[in-house]
C-alpha positions as CSV (number, residue, x, y, z in Angstrom):
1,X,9.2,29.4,27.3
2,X,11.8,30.6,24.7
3,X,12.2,29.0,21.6
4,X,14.8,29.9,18.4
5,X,13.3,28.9,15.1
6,X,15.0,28.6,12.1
7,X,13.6,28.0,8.2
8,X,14.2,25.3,5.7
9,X,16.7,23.2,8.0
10,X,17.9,20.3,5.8
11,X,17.5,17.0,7.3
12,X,19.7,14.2,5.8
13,X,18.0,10.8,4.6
14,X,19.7,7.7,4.3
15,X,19.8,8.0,0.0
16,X,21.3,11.5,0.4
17,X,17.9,13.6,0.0
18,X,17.4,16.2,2.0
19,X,14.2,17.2,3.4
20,X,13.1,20.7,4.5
21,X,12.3,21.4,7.9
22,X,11.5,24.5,9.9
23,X,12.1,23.8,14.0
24,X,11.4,26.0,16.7
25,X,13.9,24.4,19.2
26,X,14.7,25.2,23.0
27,X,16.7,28.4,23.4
28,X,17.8,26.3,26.5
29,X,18.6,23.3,27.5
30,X,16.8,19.8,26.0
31,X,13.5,19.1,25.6
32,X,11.2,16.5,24.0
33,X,10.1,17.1,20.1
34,X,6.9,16.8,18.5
35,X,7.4,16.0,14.7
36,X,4.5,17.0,11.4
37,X,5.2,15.9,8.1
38,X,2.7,16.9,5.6
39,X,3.2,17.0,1.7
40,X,0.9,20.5,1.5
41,X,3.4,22.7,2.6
42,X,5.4,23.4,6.2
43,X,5.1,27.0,5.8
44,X,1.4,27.8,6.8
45,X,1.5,28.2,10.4
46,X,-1.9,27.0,11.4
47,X,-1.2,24.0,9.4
48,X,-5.0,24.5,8.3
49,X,-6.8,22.2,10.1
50,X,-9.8,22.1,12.8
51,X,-8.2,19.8,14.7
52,X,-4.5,20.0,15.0
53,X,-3.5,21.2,18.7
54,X,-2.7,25.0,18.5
55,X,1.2,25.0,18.0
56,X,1.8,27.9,20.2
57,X,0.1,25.8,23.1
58,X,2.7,23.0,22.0
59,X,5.3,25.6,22.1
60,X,4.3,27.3,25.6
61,X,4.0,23.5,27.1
62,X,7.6,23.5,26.3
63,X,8.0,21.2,23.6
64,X,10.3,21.6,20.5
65,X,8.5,21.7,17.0
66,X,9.6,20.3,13.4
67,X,7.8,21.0,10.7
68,X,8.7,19.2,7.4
69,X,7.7,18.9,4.0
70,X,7.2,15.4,2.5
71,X,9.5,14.1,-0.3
72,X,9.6,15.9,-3.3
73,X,6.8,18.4,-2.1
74,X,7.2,22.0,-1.6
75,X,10.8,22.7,-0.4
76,X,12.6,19.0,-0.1
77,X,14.5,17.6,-2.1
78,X,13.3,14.2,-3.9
79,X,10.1,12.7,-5.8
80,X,6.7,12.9,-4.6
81,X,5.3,9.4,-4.6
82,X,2.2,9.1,-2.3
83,X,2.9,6.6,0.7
84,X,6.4,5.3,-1.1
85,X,9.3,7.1,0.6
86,X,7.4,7.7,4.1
87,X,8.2,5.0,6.1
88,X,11.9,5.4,5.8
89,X,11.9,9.0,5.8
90,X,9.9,8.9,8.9
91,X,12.1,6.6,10.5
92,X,15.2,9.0,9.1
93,X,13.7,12.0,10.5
94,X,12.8,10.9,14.0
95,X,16.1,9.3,13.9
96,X,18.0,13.0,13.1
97,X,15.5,14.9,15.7
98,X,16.9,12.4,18.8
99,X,20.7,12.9,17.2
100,X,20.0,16.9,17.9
101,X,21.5,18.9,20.9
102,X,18.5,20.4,21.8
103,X,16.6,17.4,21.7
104,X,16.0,15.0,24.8
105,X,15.8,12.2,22.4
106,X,11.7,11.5,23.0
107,X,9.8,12.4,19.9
108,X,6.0,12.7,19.4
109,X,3.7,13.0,16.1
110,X,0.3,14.4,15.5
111,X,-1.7,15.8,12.2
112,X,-4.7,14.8,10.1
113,X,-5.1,13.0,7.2
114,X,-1.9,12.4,5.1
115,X,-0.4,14.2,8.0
116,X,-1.7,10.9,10.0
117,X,-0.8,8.5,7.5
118,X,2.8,9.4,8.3
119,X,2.9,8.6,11.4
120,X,1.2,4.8,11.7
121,X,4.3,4.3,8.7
122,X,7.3,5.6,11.1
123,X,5.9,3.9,14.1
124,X,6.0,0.8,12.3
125,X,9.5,0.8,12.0
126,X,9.9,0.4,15.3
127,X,11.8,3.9,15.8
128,X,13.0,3.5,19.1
129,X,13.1,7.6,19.9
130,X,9.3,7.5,18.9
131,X,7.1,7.8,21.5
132,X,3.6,8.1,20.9
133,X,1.6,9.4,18.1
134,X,-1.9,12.2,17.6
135,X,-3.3,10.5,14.2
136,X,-6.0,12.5,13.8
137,X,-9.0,11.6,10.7
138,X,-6.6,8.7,9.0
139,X,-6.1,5.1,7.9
140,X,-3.3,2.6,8.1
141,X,-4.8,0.8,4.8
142,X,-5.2,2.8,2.4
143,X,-7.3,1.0,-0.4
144,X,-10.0,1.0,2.1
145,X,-9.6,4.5,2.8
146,X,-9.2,7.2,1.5
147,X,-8.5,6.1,-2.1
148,X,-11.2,3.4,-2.3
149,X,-13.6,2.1,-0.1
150,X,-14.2,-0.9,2.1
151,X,-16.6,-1.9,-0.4
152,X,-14.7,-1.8,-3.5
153,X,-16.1,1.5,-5.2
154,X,-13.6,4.0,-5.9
155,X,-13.7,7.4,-4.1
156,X,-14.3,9.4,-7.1
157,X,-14.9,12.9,-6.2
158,X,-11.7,13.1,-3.2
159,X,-9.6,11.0,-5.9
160,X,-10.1,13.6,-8.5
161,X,-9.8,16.2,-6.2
162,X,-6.8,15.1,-4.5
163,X,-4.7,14.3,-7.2
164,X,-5.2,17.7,-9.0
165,X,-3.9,19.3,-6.0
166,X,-1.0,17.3,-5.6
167,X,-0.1,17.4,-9.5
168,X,-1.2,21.1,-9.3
169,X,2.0,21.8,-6.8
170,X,4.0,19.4,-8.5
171,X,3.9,21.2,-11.6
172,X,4.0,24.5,-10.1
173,X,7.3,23.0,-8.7
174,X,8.3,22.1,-12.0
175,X,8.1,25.3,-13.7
176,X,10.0,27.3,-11.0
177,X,12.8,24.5,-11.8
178,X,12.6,25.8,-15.4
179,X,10.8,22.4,-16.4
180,X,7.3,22.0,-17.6
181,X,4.4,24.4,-18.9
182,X,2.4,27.5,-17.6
183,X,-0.3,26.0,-19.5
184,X,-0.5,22.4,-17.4
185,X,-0.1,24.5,-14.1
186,X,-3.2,26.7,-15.3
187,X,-4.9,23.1,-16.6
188,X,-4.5,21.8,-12.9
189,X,-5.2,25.3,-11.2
190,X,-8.5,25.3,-12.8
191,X,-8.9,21.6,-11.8
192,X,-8.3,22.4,-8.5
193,X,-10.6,25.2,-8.5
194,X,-13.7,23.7,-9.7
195,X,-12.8,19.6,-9.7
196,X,-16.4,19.3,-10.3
197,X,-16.2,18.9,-14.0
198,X,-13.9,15.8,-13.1
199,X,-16.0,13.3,-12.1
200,X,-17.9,13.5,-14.9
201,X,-15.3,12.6,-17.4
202,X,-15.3,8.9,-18.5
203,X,-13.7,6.8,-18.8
204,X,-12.4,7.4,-15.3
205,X,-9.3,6.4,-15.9
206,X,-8.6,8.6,-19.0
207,X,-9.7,12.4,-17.2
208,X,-7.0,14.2,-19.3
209,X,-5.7,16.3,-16.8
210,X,-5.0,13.8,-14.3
211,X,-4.5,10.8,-17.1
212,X,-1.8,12.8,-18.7
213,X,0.0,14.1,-15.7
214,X,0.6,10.3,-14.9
215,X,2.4,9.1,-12.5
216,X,0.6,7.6,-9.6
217,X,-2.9,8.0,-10.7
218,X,-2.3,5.8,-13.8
219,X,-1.2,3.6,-11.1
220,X,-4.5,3.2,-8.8
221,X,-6.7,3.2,-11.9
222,X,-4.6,0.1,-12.9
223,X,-5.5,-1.5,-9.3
224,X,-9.3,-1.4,-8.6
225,X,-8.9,-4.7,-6.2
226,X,-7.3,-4.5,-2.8
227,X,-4.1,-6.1,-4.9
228,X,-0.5,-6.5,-4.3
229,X,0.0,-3.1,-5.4
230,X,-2.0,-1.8,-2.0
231,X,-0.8,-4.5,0.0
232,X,2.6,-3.1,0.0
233,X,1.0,0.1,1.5
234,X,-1.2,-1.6,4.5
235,X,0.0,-1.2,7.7
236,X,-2.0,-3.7,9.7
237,X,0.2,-6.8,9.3
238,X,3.2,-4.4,10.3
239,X,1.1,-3.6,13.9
240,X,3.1,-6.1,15.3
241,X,5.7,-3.7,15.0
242,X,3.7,-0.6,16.7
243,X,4.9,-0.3,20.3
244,X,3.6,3.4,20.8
245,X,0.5,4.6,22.3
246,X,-1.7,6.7,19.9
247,X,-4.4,9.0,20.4
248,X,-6.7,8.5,17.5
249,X,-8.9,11.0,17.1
250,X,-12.2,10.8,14.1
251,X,-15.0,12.9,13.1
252,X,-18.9,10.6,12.7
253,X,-18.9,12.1,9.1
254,X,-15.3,12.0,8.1
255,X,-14.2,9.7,5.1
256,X,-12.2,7.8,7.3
257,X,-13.7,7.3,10.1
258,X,-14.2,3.7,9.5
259,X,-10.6,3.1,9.5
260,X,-10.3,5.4,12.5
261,X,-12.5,2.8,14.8
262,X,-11.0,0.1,13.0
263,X,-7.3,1.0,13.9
264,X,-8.4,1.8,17.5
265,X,-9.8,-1.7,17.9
266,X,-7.0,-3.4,15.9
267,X,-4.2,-2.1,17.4
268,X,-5.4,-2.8,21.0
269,X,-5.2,-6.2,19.6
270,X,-1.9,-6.4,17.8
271,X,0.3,-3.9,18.5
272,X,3.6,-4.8,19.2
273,X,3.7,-3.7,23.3
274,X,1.6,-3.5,26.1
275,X,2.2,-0.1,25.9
276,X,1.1,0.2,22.6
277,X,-2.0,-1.7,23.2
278,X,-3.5,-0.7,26.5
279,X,-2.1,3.2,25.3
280,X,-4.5,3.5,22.6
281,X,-7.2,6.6,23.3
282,X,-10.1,7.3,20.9
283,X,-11.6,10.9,20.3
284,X,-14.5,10.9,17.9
285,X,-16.7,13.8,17.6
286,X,-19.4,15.4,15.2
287,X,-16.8,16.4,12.5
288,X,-16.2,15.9,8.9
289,X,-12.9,15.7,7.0
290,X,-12.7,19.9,7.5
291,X,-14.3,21.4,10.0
292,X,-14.5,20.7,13.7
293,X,-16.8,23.3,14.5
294,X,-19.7,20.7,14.5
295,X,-21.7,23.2,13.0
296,X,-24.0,22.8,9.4
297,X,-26.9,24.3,8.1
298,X,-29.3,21.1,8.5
299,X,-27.9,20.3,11.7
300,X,-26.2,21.8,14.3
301,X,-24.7,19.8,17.4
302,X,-24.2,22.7,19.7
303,X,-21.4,25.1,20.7
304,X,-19.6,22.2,22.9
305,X,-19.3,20.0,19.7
306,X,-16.1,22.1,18.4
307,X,-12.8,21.0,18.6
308,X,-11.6,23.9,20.6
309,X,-14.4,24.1,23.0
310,X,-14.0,20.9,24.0
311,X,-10.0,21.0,24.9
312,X,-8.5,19.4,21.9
313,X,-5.0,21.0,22.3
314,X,-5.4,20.2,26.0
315,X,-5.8,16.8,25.2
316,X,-2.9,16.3,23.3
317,X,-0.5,18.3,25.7
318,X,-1.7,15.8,28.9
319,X,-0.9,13.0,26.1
320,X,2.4,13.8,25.2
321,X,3.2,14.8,28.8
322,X,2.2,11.2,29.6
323,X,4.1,9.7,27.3
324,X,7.2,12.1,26.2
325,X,7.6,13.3,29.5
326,X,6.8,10.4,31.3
327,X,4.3,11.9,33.5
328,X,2.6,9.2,35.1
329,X,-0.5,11.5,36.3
330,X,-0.8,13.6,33.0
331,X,-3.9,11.4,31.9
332,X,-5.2,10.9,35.3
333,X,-9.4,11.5,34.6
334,X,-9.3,11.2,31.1
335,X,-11.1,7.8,29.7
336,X,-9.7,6.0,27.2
337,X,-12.5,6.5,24.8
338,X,-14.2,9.8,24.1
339,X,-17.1,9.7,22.0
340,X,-19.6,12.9,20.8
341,X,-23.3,11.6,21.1
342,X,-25.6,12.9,18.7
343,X,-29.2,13.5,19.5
344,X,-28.9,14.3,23.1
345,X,-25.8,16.4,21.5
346,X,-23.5,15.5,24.6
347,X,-19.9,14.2,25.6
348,X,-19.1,11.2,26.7
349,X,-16.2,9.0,28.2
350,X,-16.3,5.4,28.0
351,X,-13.9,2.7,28.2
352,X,-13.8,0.9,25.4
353,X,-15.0,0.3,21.2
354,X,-17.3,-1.2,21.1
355,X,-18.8,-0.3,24.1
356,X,-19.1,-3.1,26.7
357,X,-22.2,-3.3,26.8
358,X,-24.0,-3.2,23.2
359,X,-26.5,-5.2,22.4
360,X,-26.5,-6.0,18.5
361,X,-30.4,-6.1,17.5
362,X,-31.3,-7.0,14.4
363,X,-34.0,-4.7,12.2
364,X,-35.7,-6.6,9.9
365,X,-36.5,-4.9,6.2
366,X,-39.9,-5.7,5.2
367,X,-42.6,-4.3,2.7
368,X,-46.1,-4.7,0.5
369,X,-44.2,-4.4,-1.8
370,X,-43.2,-1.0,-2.8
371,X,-40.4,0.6,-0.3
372,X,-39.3,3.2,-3.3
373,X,-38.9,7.0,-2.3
374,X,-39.5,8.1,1.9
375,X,-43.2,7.9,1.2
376,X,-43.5,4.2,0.5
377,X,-44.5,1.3,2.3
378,X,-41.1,-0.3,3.8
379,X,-40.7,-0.8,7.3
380,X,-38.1,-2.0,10.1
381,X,-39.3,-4.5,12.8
382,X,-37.5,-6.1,15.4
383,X,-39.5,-8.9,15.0
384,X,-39.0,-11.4,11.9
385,X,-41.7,-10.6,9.1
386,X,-43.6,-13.8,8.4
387,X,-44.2,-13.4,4.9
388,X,-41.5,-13.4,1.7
389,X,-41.9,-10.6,-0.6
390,X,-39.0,-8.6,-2.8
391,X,-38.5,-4.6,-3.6
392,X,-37.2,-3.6,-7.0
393,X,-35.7,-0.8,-8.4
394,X,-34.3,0.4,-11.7
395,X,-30.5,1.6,-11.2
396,X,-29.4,3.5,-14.3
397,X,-25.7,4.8,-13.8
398,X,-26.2,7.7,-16.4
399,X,-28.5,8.8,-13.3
400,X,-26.9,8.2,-10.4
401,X,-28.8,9.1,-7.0
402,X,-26.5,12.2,-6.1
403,X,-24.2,12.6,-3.3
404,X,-26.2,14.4,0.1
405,X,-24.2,14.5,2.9
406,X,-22.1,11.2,4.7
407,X,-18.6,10.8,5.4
408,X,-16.7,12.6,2.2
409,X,-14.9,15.3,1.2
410,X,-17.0,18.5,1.8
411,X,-16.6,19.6,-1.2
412,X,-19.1,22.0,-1.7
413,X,-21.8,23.0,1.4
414,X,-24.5,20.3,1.5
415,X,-21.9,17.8,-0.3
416,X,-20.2,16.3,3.1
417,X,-21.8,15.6,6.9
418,X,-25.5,15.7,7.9
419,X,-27.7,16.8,5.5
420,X,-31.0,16.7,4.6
421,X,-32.2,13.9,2.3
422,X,-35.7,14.6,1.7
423,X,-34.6,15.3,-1.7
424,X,-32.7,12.4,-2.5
425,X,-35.5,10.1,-0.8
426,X,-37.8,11.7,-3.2
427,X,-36.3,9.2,-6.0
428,X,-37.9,6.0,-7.5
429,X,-34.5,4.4,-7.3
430,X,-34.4,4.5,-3.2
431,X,-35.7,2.5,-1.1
432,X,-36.9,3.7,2.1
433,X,-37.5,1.4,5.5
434,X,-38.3,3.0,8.6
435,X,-39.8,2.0,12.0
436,X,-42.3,3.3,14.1
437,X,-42.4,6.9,15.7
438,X,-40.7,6.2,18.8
439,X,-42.0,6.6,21.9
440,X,-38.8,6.3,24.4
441,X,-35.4,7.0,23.4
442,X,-32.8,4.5,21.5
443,X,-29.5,4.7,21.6
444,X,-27.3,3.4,18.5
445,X,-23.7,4.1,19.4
446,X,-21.4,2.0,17.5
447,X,-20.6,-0.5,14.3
448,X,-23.5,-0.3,11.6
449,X,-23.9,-3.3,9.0
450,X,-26.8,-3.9,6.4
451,X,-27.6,-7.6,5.2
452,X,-29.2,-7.6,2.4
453,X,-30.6,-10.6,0.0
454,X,-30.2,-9.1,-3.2
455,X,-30.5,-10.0,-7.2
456,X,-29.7,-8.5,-10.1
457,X,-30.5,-8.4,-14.1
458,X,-26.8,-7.5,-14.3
459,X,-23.4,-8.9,-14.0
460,X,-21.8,-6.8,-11.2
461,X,-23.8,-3.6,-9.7
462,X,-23.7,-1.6,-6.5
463,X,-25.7,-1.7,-3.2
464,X,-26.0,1.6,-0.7
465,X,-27.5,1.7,2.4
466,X,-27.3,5.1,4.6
467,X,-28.7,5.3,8.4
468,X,-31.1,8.5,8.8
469,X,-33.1,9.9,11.8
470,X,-36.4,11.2,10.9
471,X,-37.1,14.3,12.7
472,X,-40.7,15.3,13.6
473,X,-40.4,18.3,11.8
474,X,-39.8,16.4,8.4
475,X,-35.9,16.8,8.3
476,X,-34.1,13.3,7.6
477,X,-30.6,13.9,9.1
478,X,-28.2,11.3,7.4
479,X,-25.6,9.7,10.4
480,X,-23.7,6.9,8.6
481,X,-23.6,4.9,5.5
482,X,-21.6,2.4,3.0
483,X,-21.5,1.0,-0.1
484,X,-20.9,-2.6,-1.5
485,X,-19.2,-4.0,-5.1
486,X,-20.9,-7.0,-5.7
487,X,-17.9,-8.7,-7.5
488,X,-16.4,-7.8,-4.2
489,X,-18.7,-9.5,-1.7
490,X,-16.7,-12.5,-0.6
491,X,-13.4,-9.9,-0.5
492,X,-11.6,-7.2,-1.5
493,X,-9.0,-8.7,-3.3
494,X,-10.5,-11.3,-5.8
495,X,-13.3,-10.5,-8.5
496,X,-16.6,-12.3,-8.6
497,X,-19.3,-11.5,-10.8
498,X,-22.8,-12.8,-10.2
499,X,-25.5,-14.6,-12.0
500,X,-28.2,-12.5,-12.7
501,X,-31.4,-13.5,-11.4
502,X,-29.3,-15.3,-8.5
503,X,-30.3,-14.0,-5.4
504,X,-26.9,-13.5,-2.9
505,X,-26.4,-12.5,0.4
506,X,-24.2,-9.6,1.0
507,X,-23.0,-7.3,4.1
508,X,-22.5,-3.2,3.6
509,X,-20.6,-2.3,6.4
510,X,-21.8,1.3,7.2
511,X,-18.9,2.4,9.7
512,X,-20.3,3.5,12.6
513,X,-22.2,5.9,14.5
514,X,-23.2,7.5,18.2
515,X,-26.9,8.9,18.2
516,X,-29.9,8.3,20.3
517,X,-33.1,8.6,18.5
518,X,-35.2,10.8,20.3
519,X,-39.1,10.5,21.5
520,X,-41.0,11.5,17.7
521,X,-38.2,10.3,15.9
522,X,-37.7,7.3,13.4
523,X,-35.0,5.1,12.7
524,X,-34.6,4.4,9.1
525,X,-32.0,2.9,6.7
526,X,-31.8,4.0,2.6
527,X,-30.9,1.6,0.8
528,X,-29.7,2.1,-3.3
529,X,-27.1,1.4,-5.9
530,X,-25.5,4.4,-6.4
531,X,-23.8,7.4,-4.6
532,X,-22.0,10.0,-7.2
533,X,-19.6,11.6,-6.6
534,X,-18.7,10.6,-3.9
535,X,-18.1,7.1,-5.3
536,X,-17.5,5.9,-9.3
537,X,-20.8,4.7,-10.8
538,X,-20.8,1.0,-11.7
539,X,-21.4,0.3,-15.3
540,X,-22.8,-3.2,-14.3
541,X,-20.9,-4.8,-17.2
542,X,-18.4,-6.5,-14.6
543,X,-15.7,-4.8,-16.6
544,X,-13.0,-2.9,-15.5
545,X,-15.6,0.6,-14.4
546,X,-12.2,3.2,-15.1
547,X,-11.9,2.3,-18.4
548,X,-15.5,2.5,-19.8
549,X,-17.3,5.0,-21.2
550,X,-21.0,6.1,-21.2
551,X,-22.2,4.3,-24.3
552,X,-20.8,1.2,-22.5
553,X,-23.0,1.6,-19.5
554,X,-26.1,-0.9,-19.2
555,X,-29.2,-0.4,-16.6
556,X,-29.6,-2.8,-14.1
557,X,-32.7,-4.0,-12.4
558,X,-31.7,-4.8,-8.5
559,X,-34.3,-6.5,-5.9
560,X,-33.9,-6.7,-2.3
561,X,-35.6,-10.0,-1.1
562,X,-36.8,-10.0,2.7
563,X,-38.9,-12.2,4.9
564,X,-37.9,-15.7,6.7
565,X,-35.8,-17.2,3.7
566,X,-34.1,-13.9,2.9
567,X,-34.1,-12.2,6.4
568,X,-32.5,-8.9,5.3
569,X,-31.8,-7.1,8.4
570,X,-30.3,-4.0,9.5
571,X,-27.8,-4.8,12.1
572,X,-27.7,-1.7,15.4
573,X,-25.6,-1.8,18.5
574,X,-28.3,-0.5,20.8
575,X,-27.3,0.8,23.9
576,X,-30.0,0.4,27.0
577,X,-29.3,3.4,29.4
578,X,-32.0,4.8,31.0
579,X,-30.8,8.0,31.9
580,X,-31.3,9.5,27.8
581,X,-33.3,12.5,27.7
């Protein structure tokens, strides 16, 4: 299949901008057109990603390719302005693609992250030569991820990292305009280098290298609730709009995977279509935000586990075939829902999330009385404790229990995806319940929640709670985990601080995970107040977190209560197959 490619085509949008695009179209004839728009640059062929599809399979399948920078990034005209301009120039673009001779007017989308984001905003337009999107490791509300959380703590460490990078190539963009400073592009260079030092500049809000680039970051420091200001960017209410089939495709430890299962389920709900809804397709494997090789140094899931070995491209050539092409058969044997299970390290197609047939068992927390650190007393029953009793723990945010592992930017190895946590279960300030050494296999594969009947000394603080298999050799693999505001626990949007000495019941949702617990294996669940970098510390104050500094930070003392009138409980979609081994 011949193609003709040409560089930095400008593509018209409906204020005038133009927009830089390089296409590889037909030499021949018309064809259908698959569409990336990323803000980190169209000229790196591999696009730099584990899973996008390899473009020279898209290419030999016979489809044409565009390739465009974002507003005001890299080569196209305009201001950068994270999630502002995209739904229009989305719209714009697909719109041009359709308008071109070589083009048989059906247009596809795929990419990761941002590159994902993109495309939930120009499907819901309603762009009628849109077809079906390849979201890969993205959200369609962005408050709850990536920028904050679903539990109201900010995602420090990608937040800093993020928008030193984007302000990085913004600047550099500057200066070859003749504007702005070699000295802020080395400032942001050497943010972006080693963003470490970053998070552990307070206030938040005032980092000087982010604080005095401005723009948007001033911005989401000024919104810590899911406000107004993120409303305007949330897709969900616009699903109704949606009337494209998408294959959405997550990794069990990337940052977004709870918005990943969340879209699945949500569009098959509201979508606009019955297209759209009965279209979705879910892909989730062993992957972080990264890499797709499904390979770490605690933990390694097997050559099969990779993206490539396991026919990624394939997977989205058979989907746009389906639904570009309008081949009927193209995704004839291929389930709607494709889920990596960890333990048994296997493959596995099912037809729906949640599965059919989970069974939601509840695993009650209970102690003597001292659940701190993994050699402690607490325990998980599936049977209700009888007696009342209360763990407590002294959260000081000037020593926050360090990120290990979990669903995050790998920033540095042993930062993101499984990873040991004998060390960080070694701390006074961590509560440990487990159950007993199993003796048959058990299956969690699905949501994960944590009740909890807490109390605090302070105002506002933080609850953690992190999912971990025990192995019999002494490793403790983390496989999901969350994080909960206090001031948030009746919503996202509105503040509410507590009382302390009040006891309150709260819910950490924990995403969700696909892992049978093996014979000599335990199931346990972590349960804390803080998890930094990955997320802000809270000050406890119940003051605005951005804008404080250390001095202003007060110690909390936090109990968990458990037992009939407090029935904290871990919350597992257990799966009952007997064919686990």
């Amino acid at each position: 299949m011949q193609h003709l490619y040409e560089i930095d085509v400008r593509v018209p949008m409906r204020d005038g901008v133009a927009l830089a695009a390089n296409v590889w179209r037909l030499a021949e004839g018309r064809g259908p057109t698959l569409l990336v728009r990323l803000p980190y640059g169209k000229d790196v062929l591999s696009l730099g990603h584990d899973v996008m599809p390899s473009l020279l399979a898209l290419l030999e399948a016979g489809y044409a390719l565009v390739v465009q920078d974002c507003r005001g990034t890299y080569r196209s005209e305009g201001e950068f302005v994270p999630h502002m301009a995209d739904r229009a120039d989305g719209e714009d673009t697909v719109a041009w693609i359709a308008d071109q001779p070589w083009s048989d007017g059906a247009v596809g989308m795929y990419g990761p992250s941002y590159l994902g984001m993109v495309q939930w905003e120009a499907a819901a337009t309603g762009a009628p030569a849109l077809k079906a999107i390849a979201p890969a490791f993205t959200s369609i509300d962005n408050y709850e991820a990536p920028w904050y959380g679903p539990g109201g703590a900010l995602s420090l460490s990608l937040v800093t990292f993020w928008n030193a990078m984007m302000y990085a190539a913004d600047a550099q963009r500057s200066l070859a305009a003749g504007e702005g400073s070699v000295s802020q592009v080395q400032q942001l260079g050497h943010a972006v280098v080693f963003p470490e030092a970053l998070n552990d500049v307070l206030p938040t809000a005032e980092v000087p290298v982010l604080a005095g680039h401005g723009k948007w970051w001033d911005d989401w420091m000024a919104h810590p609730s899911h406000d107004g200001y993120w409303d305007a960017m949330e897709l969900t209410p616009e699903l109704k709009n949606v009337t494209v089939p998408a294959l959405n495709i997550g990794g069990w430890y990337d940052l977004y995977i709870g918005q990943t299962l969340r879209t699945y389920t949500t569009t098959r709900r509201k979508a606009g279509s019955a297209e759209a809804r009965d279209g979705q397709r879910l892909i989730v494997g062993p992957w972080d935000h990264m890499y797709a090789s499904g390979v770490y140094p605690d933990r390694s899931f097997g050559p099969l586990a990779s993206a490539q070995l396991m026919g990624l491209t394939g997977l989205h050539v058979k989907f746009f075939d389906r639904w570009l092409r309008g081949d009927a058969t193209a995704l004839d044997g291929v389930a709607p829902v494709k889920i990596f299970v960890m333990g048994i390290d296997q493959w596995r197609d099912e037809q729906d999330w949640p599965l059919p047939d989970t069974n939601w068992t509840d695993f009650h927390l209970t102690s003597a009385g001292h659940a701190n650190t993994m050699d402690g007393d607490g325990a998980l029953t599936t049977e209700a404790p009888p007696g009342a009793g209360h763990e407590t723990y002294l959260y000081d945010p000037r020593r926050p229990v360090p990120t290990a592992g979990g669903a995050c930017l790998p920033m540095t190895p042993g930062f993101g995806g499984p990873v040991d946590q004998r060390t960080v279960a070694a701390r006074e300030d961590v509560l440990c319940f487990a159950g007993p050494v199993l003796e048959e296999p058990v299956e969690v594969t699905g949501p994960v929640s944590l009740t909890l009947f807490v109390s605090s000394s302070a105002v506002d603080t933080d609850f953690t709670a992190k999912l971990v298999d025990v192995f019999p050799d002494g490793r403790v693999i983390n496989l999901c985990d969350g994080i909960l505001r206090t001031r948030y626990r009746d919503g996202l949007a509105a503040e509410e601080l507590m009382e302390p000495g009040t006891v309150y019941e709260i819910t950490v949702d924990m995403t969700g995970t696909s892992n049978v617990f093996l014979p000599g294996h335990r199931i346990r669940v972590d349960v804390s107040s803080s998890n930094f970098p990955r997320y802000d510390r809270n000050t406890n104050t119940g003051g605005v977190i951005a804008h404080e500094n250390e001095e202003q930070m007060v110690p909390a003392i936090n109990h968990i209560h458990h037992g009939p009138n407090h029935p904290s409980r871990l919350v597992l979609p257990i799966i009952d197959r007997k064919d686990q081994s």
